[in-house]
N, C-alpha and C positions, 0 to 999 in steps of 0.2 A: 794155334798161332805160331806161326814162323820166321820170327824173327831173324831178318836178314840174312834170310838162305836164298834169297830171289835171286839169283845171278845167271841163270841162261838169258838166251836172247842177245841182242846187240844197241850199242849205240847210248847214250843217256839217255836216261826218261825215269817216269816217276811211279810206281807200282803200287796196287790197293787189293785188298779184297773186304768183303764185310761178309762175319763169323760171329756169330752171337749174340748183335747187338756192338760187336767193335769192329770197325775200321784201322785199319794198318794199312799205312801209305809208307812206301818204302822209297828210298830215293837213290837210285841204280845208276851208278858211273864208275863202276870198279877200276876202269885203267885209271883213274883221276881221284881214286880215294874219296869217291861220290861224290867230285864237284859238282858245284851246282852251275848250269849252264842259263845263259839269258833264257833260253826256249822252257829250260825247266823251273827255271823261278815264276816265267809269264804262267807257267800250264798248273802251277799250285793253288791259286786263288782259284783257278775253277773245279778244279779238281774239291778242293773243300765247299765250294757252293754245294757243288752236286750231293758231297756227302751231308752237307748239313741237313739237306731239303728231302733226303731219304728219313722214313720214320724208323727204319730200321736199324738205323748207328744210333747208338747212345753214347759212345766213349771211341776215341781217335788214339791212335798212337802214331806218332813220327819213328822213325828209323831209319839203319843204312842198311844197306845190301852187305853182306860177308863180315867184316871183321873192324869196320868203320865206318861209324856216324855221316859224317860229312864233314870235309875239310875243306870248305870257305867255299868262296866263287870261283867259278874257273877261270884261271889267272888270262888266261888269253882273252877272255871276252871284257875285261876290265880297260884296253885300250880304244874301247870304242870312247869317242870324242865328245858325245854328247850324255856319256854317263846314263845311259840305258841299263847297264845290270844293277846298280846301287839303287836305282828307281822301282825297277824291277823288285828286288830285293826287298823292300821296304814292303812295297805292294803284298810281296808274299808274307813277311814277317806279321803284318796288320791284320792278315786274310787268317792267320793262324791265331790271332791275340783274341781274333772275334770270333771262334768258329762260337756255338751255343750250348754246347757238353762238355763234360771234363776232355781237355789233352795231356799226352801223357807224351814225353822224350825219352826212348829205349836209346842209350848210349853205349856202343862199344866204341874203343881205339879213338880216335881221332874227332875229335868235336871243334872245330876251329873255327873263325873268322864267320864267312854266314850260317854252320852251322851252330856256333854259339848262339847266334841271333836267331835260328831257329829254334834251339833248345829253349831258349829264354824264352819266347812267345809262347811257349805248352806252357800249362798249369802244374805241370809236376816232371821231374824229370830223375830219373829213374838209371843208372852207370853201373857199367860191370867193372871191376878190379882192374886197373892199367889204363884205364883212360886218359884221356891228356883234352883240357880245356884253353882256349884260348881266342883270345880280341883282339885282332891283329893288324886294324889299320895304316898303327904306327910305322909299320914293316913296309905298307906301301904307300905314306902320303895320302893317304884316305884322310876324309872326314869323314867321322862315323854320326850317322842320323841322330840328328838329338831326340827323335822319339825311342829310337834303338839304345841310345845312350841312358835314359829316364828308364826305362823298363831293367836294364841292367844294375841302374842305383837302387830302386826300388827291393830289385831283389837281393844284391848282395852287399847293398851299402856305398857310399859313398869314398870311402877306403879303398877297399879293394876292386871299386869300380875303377879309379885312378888308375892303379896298380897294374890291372890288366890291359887298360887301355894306351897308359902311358909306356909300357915296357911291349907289350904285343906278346910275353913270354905264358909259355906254358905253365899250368898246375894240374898236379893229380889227383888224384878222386878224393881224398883225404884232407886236402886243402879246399878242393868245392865241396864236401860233406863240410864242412867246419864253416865255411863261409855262405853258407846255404846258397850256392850255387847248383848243386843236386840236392834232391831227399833223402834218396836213399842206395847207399853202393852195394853190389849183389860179389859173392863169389864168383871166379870166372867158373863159365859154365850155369849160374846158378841167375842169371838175367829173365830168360825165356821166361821159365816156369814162373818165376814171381811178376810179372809182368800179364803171364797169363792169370793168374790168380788175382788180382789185385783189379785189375779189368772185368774179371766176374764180378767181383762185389761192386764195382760201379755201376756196372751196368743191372747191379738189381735195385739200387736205390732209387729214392723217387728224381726224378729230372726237374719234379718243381725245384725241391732244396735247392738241388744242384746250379739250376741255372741263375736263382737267385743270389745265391751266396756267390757266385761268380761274376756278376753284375756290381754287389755291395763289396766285394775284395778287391775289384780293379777301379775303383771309388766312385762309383755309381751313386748318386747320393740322392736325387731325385726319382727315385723310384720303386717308394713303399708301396704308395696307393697302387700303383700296377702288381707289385708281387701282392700286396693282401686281395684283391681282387681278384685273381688267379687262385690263393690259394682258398679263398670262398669258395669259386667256383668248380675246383681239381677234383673231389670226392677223396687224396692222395692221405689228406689228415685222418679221416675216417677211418679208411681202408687202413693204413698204418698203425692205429690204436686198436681197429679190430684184431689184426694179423697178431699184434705182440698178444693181444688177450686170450685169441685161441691157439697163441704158439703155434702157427704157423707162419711160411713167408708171405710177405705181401703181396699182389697185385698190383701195382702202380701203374695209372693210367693217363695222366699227364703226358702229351706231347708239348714241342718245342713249338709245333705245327699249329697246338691249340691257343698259345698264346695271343695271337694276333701280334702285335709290336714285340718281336723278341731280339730288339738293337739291344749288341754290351759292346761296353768302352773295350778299347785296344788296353 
């Protein structure tokens, strides 16, 4: 896995490949510090359909192309009149909040404005040494979505959710490690490989757990009878108590595919 070395080619767009069960979508605009353009906010929701509905991703990673995440929307396309990229925007933020496997936010350099929104929609997010975070509406007379706004409280509290919102000012990896805005800060240089490592062991785990506890953490609360009925039916328990008993790995066989109803909250 290659994290954000994507940069031939031309023009903004959004880049994938799937390698071992992970998807890596990278999001390419280097003259613009990977802004995100309307054309690429619209092309993310389908872009994660498609992955979802492959049985072959089990785990997503977000990314930027070269040496930074993504630094907000492209400020030009924000003058359209009828508020098209913020829509836009949301659309992809919600397409990401729902994908049905773990997501994971590989951050270098620059995480800002909709890329904060996109980091915050992964499930785990993941910064190399030097990064810079920030919500920056305040800066342009935005109103920032209050389901974007709830998803930020949620994660880093109601304090610092102000703080970033009402100031638009940056913080470094050390103030989002502390404020669990990140999980976890890598040495520079030292992102890829744990990234890469860490995405293996998800993608060996069973996807029943996974989906369910992903379901019941973004407060899913009507929805035991469906996960116990799944997990009746998965063979995943089985297979998992065998595997620990002959010391070896498991087999897990549960698709996302197999659940029939597999809706989770944003």
């Amino acid at each position: 896995m290659d994290l954000g070395e994507r940069t031939a080619g031309t023009g903004p767009r959004l880049e994938h490949t799937v390698v071992d069960g992970v998807a890596t979508v990278v999001i390419s605009n280097p003259a613009k510090r990977n802004a995100m353009t309307a054309d690429m906010w619209q092309a993310l929701p389908v872009l994660l359909e498609g992955l979802a509905a492959d049985p072959a991703v089990r785990v997503l990673v977000l990314t930027g192309a070269g040496d930074t995440f993504c630094a907000g929307a492209d400020i030009s396309s924000l003058r359209d009149p009828a508020g098209r990229p913020q829509t836009l925007a949301v659309r992809a933020e919600e397409a990401l909040a729902a994908f049905p496997g773990p997501t994971l936010a590989a951050v270098r350099g620059f995480c800002v404005g909709g890329g904060s929104q996109l980091a915050t929609a992964c499930d785990l997010r993941f910064a190399e040494e030097g990064a810079s975070f920030g919500v920056t509406p305040a800066k342009l007379g935005i109103v920032y979505p209050s389901s974007s706004t709830r998803r930020l409280v949620a994660l880093v509290g109601p304090a610092t959710a102000k703080f970033l919102l009402f100031s638009g000012e940056l913080i470094g990896t050390e103030r989002a490690l502390r404020t669990g805005l990140v999980d976890e800060v890598l040495p520079r240089g030292g992102l890829e490989e744990r990234v890469h490592r860490f995405t293996e062991v998800l993608a060996s785990r069973s996807q029943l757990t996974q989906a369910a506890a992903k379901e019941f953490a973004d407060g899913r609360e009507d929805r035991d009878a469906h996960w116990s009925l799944q997990a009746r039916g998965s063979g995943d328990t089985a297979e998992g108590v065998a595997a620990f008993l002959e010391r070896r790995a498991p087999r897990f066989t549960w698709t996302a595919g197999s659940a029939g109803d597999t809706s989770t909250s944003g």
